[in-house]
C-alpha positions as CSV (number, residue, x, y, z in Angstrom):
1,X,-186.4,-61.6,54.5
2,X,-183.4,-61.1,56.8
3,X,-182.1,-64.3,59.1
4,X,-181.1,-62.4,62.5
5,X,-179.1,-64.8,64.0
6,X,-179.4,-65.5,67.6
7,X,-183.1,-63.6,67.9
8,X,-186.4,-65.1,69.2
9,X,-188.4,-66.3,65.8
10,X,-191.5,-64.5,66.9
11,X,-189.1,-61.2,67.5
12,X,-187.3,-61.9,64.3
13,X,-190.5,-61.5,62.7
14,X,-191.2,-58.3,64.0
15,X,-188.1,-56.8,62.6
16,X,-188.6,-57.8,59.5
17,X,-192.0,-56.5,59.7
18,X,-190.7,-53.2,60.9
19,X,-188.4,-53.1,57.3
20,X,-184.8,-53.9,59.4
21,X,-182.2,-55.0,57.6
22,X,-179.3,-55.3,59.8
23,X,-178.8,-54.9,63.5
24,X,-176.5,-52.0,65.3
25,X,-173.5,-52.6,67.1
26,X,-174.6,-52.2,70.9
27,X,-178.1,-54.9,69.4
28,X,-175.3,-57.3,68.0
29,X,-173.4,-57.1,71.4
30,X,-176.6,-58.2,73.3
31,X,-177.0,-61.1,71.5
32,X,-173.5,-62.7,72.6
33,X,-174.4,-66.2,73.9
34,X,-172.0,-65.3,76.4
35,X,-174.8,-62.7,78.3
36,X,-177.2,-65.5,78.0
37,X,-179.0,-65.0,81.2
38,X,-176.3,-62.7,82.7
39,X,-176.3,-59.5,84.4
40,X,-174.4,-56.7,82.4
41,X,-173.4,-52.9,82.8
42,X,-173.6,-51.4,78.8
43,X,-172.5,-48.1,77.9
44,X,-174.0,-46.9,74.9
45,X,-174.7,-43.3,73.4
46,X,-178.6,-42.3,73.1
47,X,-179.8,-43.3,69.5
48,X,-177.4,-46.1,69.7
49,X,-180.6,-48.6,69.3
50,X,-180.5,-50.1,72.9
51,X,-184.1,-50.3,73.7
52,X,-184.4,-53.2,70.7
53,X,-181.2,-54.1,72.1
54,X,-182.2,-54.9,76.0
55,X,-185.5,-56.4,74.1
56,X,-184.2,-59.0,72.2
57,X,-181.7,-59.6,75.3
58,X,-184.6,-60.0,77.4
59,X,-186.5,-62.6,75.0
60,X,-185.4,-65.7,76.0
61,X,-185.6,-64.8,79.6
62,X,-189.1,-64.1,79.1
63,X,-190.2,-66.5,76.5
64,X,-188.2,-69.5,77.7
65,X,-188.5,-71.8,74.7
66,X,-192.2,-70.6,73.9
67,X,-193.3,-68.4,70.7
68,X,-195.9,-66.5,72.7
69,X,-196.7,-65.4,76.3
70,X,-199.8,-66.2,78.0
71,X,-201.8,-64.4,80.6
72,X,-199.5,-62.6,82.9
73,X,-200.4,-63.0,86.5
74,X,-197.7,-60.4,87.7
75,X,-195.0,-58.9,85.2
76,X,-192.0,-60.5,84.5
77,X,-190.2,-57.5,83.5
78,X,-189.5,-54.0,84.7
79,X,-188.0,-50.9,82.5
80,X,-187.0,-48.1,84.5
81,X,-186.5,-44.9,82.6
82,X,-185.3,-41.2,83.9
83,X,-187.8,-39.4,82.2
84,X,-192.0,-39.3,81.5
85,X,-191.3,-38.8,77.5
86,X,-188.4,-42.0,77.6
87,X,-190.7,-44.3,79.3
88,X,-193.3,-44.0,76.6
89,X,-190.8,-43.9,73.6
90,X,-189.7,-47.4,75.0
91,X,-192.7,-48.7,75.5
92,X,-193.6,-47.9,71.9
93,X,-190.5,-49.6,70.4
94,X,-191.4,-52.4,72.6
95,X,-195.1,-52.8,71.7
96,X,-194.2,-53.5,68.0
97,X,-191.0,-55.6,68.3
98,X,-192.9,-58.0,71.2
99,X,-196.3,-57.9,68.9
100,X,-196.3,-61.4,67.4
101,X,-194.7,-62.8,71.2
102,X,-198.4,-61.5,72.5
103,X,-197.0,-59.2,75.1
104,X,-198.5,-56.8,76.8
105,X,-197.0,-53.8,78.0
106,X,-197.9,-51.2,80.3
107,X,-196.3,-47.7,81.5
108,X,-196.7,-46.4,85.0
109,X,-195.1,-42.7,84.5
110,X,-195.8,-39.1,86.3
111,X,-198.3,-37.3,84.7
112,X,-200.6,-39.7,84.0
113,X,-203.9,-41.1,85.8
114,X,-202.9,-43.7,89.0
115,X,-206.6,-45.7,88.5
116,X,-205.9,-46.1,84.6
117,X,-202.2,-47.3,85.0
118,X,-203.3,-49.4,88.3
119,X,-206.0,-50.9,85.6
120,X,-203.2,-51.8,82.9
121,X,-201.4,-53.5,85.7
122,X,-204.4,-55.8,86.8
123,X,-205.1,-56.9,83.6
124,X,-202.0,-59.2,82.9
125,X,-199.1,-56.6,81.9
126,X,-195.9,-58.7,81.2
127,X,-193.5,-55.6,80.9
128,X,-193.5,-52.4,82.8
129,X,-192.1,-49.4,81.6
130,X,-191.9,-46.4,84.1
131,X,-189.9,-44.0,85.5
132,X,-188.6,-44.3,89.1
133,X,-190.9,-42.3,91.3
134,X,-194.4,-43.1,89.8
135,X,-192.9,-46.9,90.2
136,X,-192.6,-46.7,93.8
137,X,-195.9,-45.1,94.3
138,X,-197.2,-48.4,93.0
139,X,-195.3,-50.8,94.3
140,X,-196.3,-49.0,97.4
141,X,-200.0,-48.4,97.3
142,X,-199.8,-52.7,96.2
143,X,-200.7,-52.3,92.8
144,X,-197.6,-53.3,91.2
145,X,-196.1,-56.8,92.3
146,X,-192.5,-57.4,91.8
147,X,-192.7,-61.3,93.0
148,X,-192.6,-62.7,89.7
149,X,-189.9,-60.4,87.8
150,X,-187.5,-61.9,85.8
151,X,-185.6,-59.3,84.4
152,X,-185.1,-55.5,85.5
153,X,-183.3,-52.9,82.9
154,X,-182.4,-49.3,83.9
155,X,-182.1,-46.9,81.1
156,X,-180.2,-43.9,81.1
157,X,-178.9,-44.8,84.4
158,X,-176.4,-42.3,84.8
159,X,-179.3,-39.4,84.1
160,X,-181.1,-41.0,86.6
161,X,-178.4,-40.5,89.2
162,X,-178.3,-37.2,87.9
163,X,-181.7,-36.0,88.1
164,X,-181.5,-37.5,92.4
165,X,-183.2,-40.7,91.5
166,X,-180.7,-42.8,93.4
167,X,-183.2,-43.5,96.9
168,X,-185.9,-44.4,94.2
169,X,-183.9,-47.1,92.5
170,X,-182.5,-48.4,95.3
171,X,-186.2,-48.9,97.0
172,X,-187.2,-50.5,93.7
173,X,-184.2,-52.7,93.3
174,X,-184.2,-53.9,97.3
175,X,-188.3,-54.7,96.1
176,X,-186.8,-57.1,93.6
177,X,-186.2,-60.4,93.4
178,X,-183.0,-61.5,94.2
179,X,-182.2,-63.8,91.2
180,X,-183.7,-61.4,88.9
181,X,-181.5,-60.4,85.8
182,X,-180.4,-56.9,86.0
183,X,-179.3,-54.8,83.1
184,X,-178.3,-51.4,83.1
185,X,-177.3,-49.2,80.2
186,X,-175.7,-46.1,80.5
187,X,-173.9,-43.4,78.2
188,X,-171.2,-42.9,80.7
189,X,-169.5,-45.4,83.7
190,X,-169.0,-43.1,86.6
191,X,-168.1,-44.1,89.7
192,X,-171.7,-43.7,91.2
193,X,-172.8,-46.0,87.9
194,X,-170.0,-48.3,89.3
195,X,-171.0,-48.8,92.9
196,X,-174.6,-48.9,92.1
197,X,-174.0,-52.1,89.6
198,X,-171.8,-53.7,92.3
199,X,-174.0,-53.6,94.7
200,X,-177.2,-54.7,92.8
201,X,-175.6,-57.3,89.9
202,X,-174.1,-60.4,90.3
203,X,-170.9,-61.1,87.9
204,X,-172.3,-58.3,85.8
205,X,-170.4,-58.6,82.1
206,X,-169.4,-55.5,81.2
207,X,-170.0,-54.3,77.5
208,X,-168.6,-51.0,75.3
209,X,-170.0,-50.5,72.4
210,X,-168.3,-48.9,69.3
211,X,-167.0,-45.9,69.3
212,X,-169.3,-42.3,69.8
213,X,-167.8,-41.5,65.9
214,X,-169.4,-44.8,64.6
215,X,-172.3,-44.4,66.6
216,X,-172.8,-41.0,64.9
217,X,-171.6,-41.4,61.4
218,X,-175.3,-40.4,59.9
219,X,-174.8,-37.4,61.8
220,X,-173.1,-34.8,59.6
221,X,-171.3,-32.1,62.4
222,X,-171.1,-28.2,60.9
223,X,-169.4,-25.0,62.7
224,X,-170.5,-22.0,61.7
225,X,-168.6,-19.0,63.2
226,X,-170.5,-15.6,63.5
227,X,-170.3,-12.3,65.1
228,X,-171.5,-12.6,68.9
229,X,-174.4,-10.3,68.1
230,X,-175.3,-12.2,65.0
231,X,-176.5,-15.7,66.9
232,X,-180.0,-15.6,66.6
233,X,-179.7,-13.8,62.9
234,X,-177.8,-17.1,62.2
235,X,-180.4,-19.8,63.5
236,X,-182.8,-17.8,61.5
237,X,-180.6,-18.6,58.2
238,X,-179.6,-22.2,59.1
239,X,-183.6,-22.9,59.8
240,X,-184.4,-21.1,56.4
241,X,-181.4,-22.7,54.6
242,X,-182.6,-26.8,55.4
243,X,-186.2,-26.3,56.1
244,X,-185.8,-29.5,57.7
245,X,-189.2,-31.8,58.7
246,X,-188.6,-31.1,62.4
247,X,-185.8,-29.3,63.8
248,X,-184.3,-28.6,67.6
249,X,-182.4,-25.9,69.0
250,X,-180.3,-26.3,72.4
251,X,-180.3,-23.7,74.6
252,X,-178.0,-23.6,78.2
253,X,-181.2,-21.3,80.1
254,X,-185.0,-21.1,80.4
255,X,-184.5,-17.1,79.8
256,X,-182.9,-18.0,77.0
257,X,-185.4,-20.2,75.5
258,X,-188.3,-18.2,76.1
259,X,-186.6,-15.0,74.3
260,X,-186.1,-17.0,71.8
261,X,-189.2,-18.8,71.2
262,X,-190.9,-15.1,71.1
263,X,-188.6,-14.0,68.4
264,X,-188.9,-17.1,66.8
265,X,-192.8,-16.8,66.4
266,X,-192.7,-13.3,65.5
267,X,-190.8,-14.2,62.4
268,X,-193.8,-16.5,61.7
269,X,-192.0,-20.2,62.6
270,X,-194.2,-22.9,63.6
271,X,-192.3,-23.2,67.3
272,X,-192.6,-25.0,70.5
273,X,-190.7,-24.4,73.9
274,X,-189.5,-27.1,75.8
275,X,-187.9,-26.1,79.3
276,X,-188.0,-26.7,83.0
277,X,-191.1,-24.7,83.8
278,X,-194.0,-26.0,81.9
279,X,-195.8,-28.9,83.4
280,X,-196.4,-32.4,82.1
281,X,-199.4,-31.7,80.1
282,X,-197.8,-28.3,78.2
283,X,-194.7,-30.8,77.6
284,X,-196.9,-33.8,75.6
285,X,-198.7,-31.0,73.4
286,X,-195.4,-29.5,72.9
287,X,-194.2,-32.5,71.6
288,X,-197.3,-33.9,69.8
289,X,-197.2,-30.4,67.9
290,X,-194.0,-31.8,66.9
291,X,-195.3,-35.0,66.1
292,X,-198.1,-34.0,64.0
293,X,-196.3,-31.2,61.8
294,X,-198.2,-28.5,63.5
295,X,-194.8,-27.0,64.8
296,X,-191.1,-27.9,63.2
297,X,-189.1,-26.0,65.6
298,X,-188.3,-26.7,69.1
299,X,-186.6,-24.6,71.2
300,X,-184.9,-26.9,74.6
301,X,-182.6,-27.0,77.4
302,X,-180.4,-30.2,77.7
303,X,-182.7,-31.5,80.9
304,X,-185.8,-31.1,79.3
305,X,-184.9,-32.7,76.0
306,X,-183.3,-36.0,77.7
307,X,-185.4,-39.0,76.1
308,X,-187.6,-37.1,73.9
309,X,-188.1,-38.5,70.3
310,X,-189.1,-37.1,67.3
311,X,-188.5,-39.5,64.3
312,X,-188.7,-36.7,61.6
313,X,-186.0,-34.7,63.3
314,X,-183.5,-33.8,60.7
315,X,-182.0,-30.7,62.2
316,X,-179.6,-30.0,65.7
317,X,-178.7,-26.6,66.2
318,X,-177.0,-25.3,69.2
319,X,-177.9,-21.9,69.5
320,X,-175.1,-21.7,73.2
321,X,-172.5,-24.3,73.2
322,X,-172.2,-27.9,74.8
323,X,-170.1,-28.1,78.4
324,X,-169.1,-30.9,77.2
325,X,-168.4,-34.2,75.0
326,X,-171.3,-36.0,76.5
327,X,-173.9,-32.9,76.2
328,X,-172.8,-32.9,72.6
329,X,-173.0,-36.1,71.5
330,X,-176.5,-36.5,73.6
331,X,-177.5,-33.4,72.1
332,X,-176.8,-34.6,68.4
333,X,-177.9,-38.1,68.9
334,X,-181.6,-36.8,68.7
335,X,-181.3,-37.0,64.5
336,X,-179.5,-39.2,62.4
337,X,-181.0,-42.4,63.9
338,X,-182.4,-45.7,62.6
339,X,-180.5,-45.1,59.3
340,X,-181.9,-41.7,58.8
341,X,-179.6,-38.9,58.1
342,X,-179.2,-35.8,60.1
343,X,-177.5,-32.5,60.5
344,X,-175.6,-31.0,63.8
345,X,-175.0,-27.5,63.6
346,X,-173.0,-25.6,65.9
347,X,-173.0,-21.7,66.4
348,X,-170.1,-20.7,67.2
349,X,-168.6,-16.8,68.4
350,X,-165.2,-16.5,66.9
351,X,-163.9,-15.9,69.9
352,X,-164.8,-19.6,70.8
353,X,-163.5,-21.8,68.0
354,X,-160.5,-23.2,69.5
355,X,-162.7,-24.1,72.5
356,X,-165.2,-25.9,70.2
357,X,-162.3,-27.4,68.3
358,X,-161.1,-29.1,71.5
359,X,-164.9,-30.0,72.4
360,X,-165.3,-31.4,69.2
361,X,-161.7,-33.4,68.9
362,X,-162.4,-35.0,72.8
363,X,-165.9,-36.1,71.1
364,X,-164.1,-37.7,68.2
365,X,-166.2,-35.8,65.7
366,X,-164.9,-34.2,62.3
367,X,-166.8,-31.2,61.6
368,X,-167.4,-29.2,58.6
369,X,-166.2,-24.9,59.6
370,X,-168.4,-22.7,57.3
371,X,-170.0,-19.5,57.4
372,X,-173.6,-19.3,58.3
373,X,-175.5,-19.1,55.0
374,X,-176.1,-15.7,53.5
375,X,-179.5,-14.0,52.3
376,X,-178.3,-14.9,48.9
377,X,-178.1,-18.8,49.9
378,X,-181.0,-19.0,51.2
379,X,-182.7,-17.3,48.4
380,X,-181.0,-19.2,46.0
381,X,-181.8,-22.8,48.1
382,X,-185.4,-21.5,48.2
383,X,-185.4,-21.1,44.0
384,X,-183.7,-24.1,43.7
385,X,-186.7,-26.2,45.6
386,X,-189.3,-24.3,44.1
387,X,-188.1,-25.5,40.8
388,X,-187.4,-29.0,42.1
389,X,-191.6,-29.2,43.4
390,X,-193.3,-32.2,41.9
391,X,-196.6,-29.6,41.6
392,X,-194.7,-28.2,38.5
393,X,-193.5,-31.5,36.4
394,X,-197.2,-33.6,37.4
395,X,-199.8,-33.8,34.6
396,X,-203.1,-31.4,34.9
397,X,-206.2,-33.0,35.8
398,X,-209.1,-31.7,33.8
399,X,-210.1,-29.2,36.0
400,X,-206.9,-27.6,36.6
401,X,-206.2,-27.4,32.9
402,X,-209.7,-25.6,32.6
403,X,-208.4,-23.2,35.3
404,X,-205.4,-22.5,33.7
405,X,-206.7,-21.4,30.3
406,X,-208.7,-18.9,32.0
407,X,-205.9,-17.7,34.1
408,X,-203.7,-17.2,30.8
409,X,-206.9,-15.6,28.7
410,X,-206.7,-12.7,31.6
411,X,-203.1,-12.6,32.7
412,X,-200.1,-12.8,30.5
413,X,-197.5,-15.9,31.7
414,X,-195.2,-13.9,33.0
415,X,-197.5,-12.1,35.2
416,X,-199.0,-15.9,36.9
417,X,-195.3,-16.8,37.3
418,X,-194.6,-14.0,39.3
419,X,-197.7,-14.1,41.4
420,X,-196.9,-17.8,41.8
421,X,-193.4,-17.1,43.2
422,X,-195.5,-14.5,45.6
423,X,-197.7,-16.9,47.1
424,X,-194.4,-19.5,47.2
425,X,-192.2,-16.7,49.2
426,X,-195.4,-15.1,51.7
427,X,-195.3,-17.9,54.1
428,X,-191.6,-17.8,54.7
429,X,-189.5,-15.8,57.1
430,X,-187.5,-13.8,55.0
431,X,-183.3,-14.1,55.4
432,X,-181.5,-12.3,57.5
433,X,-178.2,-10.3,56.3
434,X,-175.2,-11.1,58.4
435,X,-171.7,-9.7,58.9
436,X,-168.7,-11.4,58.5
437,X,-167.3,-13.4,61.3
438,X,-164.0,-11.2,62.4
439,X,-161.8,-10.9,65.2
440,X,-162.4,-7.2,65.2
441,X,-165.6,-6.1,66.7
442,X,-167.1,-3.2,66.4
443,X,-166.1,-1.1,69.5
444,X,-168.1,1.7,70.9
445,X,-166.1,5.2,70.6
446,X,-168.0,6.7,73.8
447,X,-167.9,6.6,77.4
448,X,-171.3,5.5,78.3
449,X,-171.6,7.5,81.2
450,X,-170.2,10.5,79.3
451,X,-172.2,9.5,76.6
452,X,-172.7,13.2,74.8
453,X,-176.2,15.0,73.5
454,X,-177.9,12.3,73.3
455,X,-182.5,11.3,73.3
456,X,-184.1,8.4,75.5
457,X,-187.0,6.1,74.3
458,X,-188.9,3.8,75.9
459,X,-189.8,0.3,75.3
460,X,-193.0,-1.8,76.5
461,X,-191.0,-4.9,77.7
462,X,-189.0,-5.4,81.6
463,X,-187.1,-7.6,83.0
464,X,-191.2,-9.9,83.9
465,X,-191.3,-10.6,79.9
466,X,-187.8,-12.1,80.3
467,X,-185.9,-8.3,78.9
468,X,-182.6,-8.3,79.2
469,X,-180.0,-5.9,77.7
470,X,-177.3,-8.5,76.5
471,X,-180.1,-9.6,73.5
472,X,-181.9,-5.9,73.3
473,X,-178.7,-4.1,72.4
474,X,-178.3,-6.5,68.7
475,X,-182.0,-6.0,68.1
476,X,-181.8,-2.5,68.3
477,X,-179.1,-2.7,66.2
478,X,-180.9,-4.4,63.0
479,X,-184.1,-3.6,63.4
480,X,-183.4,0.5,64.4
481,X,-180.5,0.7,62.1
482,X,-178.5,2.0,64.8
483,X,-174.3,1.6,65.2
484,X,-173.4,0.0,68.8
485,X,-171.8,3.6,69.9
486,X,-174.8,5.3,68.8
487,X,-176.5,3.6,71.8
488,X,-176.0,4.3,75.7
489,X,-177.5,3.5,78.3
490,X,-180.3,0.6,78.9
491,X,-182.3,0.3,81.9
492,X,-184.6,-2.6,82.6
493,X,-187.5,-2.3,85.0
494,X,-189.9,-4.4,86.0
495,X,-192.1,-3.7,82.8
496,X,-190.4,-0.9,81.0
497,X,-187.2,-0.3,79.8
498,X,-185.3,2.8,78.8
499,X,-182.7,3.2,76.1
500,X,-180.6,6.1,75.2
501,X,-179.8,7.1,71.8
502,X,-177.4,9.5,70.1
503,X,-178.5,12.7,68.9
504,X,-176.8,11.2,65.6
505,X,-179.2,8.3,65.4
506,X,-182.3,9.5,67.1
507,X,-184.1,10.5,63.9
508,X,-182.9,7.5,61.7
509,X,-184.2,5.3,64.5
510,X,-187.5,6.8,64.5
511,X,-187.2,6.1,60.5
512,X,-186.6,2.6,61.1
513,X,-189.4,2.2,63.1
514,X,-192.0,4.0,61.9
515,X,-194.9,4.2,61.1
516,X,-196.1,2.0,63.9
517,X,-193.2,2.3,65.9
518,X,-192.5,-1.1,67.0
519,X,-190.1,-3.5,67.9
520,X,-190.5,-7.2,66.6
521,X,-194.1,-6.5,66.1
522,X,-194.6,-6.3,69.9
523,X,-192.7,-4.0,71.8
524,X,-194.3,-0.4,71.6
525,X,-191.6,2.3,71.3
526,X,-192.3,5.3,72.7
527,X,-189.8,8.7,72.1
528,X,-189.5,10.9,75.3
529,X,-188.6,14.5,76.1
530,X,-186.2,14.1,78.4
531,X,-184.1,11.5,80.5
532,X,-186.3,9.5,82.3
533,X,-187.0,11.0,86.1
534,X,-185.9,7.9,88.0
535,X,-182.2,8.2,85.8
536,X,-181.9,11.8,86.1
537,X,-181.8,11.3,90.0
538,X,-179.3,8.5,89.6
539,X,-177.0,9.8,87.4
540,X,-176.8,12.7,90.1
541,X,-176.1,10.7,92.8
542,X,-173.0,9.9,91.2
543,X,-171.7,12.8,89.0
544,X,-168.6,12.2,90.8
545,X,-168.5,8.8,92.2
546,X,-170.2,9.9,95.8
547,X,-173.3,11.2,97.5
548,X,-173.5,14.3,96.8
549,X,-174.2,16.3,100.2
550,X,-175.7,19.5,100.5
551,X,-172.6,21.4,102.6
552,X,-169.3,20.2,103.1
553,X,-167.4,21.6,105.8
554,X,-163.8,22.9,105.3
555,X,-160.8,21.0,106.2
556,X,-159.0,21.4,109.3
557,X,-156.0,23.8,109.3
558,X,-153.0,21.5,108.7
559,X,-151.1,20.2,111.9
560,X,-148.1,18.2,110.5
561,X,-144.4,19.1,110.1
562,X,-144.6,19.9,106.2
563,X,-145.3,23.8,105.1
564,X,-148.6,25.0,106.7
565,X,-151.1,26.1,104.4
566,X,-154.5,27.3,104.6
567,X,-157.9,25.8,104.3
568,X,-157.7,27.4,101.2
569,X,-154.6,25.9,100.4
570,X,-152.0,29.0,99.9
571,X,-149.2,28.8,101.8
572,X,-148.5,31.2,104.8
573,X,-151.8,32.0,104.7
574,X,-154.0,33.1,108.1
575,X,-153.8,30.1,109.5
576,X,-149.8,29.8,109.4
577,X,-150.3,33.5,110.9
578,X,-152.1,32.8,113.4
579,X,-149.4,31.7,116.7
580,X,-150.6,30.6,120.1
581,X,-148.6,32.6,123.2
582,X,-145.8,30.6,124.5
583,X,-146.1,29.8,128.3
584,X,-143.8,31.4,131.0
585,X,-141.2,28.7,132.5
586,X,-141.7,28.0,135.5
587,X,-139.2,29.3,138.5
């Protein structure tokens, strides 16, 4: 049993309990007996452990001397968090580590029902955990009383500023008592985190943690350069390659993640979507898929991912690049935490390395530069885990030894073995064949818009199902065996888009599609005899770069000093013959 110096007995219990054998920096820094009872402004990185951290510093604020609370009239603490999925995660860490203390805890987050919150607060909550604007609505409708806090912690404060939460935390904090202790943690110290603490602590202490690198050092970081076109062909190998418990991948747009998530699905992963357009209640089922091993991929933006927690997650990938050191780290920081090991991996265009090297050296990370892993890993890693599966090494109960004499009295070993391997491989995606990462492209050799003899398709899929012609040109490319000069024009309507193919490639397109001429399993391809109606009239509009116009008149006959030529444009011609009569002079 490990003797946490400087924690609460009844707290120190609950660590033990919860198998914790040493505290993290930013937990250590909390305990200084110099903070005892002071206000402080702590920058620490996300999976960092600062919710135990602000707990135990908390404790004897809330305790005072005593091994247990008793029945809370009003609460004594408040925990404001920027986001619905944060606030719970913290109330959950709290909820075991105050246990044997006798706290109880409640969460007043959007989303959730007003009367069942308002009914967690009457009953004697001694913590409240809750982001800012559902905290408000509360503390304005007079169901949450703020008379008898002790101690308020904001978390994430700087995302909170970002996401426009300022008005909200100032109301709360004004709402406050004044000789309250305030804490605030924050990844980053801006300015705006600056004037905010000035103006609601008093002597705050302020408190860096170790560096992001220590922070991160169960975090192994991994570049793998690819081809532009080959991103998504890469994920697909990396999520094949680790077959990791859950796994996230960082997207910079919505668009973006829903393309994904289709293609994703199609290639038969358990996925999830998490983005800026689904509601609350599509978010928690999203997650709880997670949670539950009914999905192990989830596909994000940075602003929907912020606080989310997923304690299997053993995989990062980012799928478009971080903007910066603090989207990086925040990124990565969702694996590798409480002692677990994790995995970052960055896709990276060639043409981008020495950016990411300067990302990754203003991060202070050292990362590993690789390939993407080929077919032939993947293949391989799968072998090498089929071998490796318990199911083959364990002792046969009766039954299955039964089973298996009669399997090998009608099938010869070699035979089960192979169908074995079958079932092993059906219910994986298989790899995808990549080309190597070079600084020489493939360039078309036409002019599109002189683009030769050439055949149009169409495709069932516009610009409403998210289509877009920057991720249709590399499908077409693998899946319709075409080059990237064998294909012209692409024109995305609002359900329907049209593709032009070389005469060259027309046929072995059809080949790679048939027989039920589909893209992805989804998008219907259909071959046409002609170009499309609405291009044909387009393309005439600008045959030579103007409207065409049914006559144009002839030019003037020319009037300046230079030889005189025609309309026609010969010189001396019947326009240079052609002489007004001079005028008699005047007398």
């Amino acid at each position: 049993m490990t003797d946490f110096k400087g924690v609460v007995p009844t707290l120190a219990q609950a660590l033990n309990k919860r198998g914790y054998e040493a505290l993290t920096p930013v937990q250590i820094a909390m305990l200084d007996p110099d903070l005892d009872g002071a206000d402080a402004l702590v920058s620490a990185q996300t999976g960092s452990g600062k919710t135990v951290a602000f707990g135990l510093a908390i404790a004897p604020t809330l305790l005072r001397g005593k091994d247990k609370l008793g029945y809370a009239v009003a609460p004594a603490a408040l925990v404001i968090a920027p986001t619905r999925e944060l606030a719970l995660q913290v109330k959950r860490e709290l909820e075991w580590l105050y246990r044997e203390a006798a706290a109880s805890i409640a969460s007043c987050v959007g989303g959730m029902d007003m009367r069942t919150e308002r009914r967690a607060l009457q009953g004697g909550a001694h913590i409240v955990v809750g982001t800012p604007g559902r905290l408000r609505d509360h503390i304005e409708r007079g169901s949450l009383n703020l008379e008898a806090i002790r101690a308020v912690i904001l978390d994430e404060a700087d995302e909170m500023l970002d996401l426009g939460f300022r008005d909200e935390l100032e109301f709360i904090l004004g709402a406050s008592p004044d000789d309250r202790r305030t804490l605030m943690f924050s990844a980053t110290v801006p300015r705006s985190i600056a004037n905010l603490a000035s103006r609601y602590q008093r002597d705050a202490v302020r408190v860096a943690v170790a560096s992001e690198q220590k922070q991160h050092s169960d975090i192994e970081y991994r570049g793998l350069v690819v081809q532009p076109s080959d991103t998504e062909n890469a994920i697909i190998n990396v999520l094949r390659f680790y077959e990791a418990k859950n796994a996230i991948v960082f997207c910079n747009t919505r668009a973006t993640v829903n393309h994904m998530t289709a293609r994703f699905n199609n290639r038969g992963f358990s996925v999830v979507a998490l983005s800026g357009e689904l509601s609350q209640n599509e978010r928690t089922h999203a997650l709880q898929a997670m949670r539950d091993g009914r999905a192990r991929v989830c596909i994000a933006t940075d602003v929907a991912a912020r606080g989310i927690d997923l304690p299997n997650l053993e995989l990062v990938i980012h799928a478009d690049l971080p903007k910066n050191k603090e989207s990086l780290l925040h990124r990565s920081g969702r694996t590798g935490r409480a002692g677990r090991k994790g995995v970052s991996v960055l896709i990276v265009p060639f043409r981008a390395r020495n950016r990411t090297e300067r990302l990754l050296k203003n991060a202070n990370v050292d990362a590993n530069w690789d390939s993407p892993p080929s077919a032939e890993q993947v293949i391989k890693r799968d072998n090498e885990r089929f071998l490796s599966d318990p199911a083959l090494s364990d002792p046969l109960n009766e039954a299955e030894a039964e089973f298996a004499k009669d399997l090998l009295a009608l099938h010869n070993p070699e035979q089960i073995a192979g169908a074995l391997v079958r079932m092993y491989r059906a219910g994986r995606s298989a790899p995808e064949e990549l080309r190597p990462a070079s600084e020489r492209d493939e360039k078309p050799q036409h002019n599109r818009k002189g683009f030769g003899d050439s055949v149009w398709f169409s495709i069932s899929i516009g610009f409403k199902q998210k289509a877009e012609a920057r991720w249709m040109l590399p499908m077409l490319v693998k899946h319709g065996k075409l080059k990237k000069h064998e294909i012209g024009a692409i024109k995305v309507l609002p359900s329907v888009t049209y593709i032009e193919v070389a005469s060259g490639g027309a046929n072995r397109f059809v080949e790679a599609i048939s027989p039920s001429m589909k893209l992805e399993k989804t998008m219907t391809v259909t071959k046409l005899d002609g170009v499309p109606q609405m291009i044909a009239e387009a393309r005439a509009q600008d045959s030579d770069g103007k409207k065409p116009y049914k006559s144009r008149k002839p030019k003037p006959p020319h009037r300046g000093k230079g030889p005189k030529r025609s309309f026609e444009g010969k010189p001396g011609g019947p326009a240079a013959q052609r002489k007004k009569p001079k005028k008699p002079k005047k007398k």
